[in-house]
N, C-alpha and C positions, 0 to 999 in steps of 0.2 A: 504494500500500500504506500510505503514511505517514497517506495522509489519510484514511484508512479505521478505524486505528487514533485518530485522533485523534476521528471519531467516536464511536468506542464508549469514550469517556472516559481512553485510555490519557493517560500526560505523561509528558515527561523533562523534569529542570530542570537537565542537564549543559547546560555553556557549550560543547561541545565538537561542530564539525561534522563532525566524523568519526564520533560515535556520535547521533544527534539523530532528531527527529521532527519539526524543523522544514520545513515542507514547500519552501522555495525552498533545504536544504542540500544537498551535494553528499555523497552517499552513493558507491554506486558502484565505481571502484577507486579501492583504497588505504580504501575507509571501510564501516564496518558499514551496512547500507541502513537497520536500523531497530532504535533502542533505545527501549524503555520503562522506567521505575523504577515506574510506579502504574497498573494497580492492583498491581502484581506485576513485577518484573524479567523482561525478556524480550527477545530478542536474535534477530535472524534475516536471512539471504541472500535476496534475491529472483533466482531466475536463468531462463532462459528457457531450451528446449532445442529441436532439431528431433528427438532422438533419446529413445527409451523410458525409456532408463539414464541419473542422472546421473553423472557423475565423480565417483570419491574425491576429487579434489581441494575440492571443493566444501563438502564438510565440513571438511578440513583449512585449506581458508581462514577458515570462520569461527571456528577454533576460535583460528588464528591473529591475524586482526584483532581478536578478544572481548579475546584477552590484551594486547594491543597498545593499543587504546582504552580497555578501562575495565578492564584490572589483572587478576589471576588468580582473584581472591578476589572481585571483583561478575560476572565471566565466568561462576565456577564458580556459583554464586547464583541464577545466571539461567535461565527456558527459552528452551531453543533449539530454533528454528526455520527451516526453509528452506522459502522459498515458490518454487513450478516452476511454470510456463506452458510449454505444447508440447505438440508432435504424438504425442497417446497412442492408444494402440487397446489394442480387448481382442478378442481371438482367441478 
């Protein structure tokens, strides 16, 4: 995902591996998987799922990690997004 964004011209210039786009940082638990400051602030989960529905908690983590790694006020600032992989069907 990191490297994907880093194509289409996104950057972060935080020194910080817990909110980063550097591709060899450690995202994951405990850390945002991907922050951009340019073109535009932008913050997002990548989760994987075997099931249709994600968890609430999924949102309450990143809302919690946003505040946690880059403060309330570049959290609030920013769009959020969650990226899902998994087994969807449409009936």
């Amino acid at each position: 995902m990191r490297r994907s964004f880093v194509e289409l011209g996104f950057q972060n210039s935080l020194n910080n591996l817990k909110a980063s786009l550097d591709l060899n940082a450690a995202g994951g638990a405990g850390g945002i998987d991907i922050y951009c400051e340019a073109p535009y602030p932008l913050v997002g989960e990548c989760k994987a799922s075997k099931h249709e529905n994600l968890p609430n908690g999924v949102a309450a983590q990143l809302i919690n990690l946003g505040h946690t790694h880059l403060g309330k006020a570049q959290f609030e600032r920013s769009v959020k997004v969650l990226f899902v992989a998994g087994c969807w069907s449409i009936n």
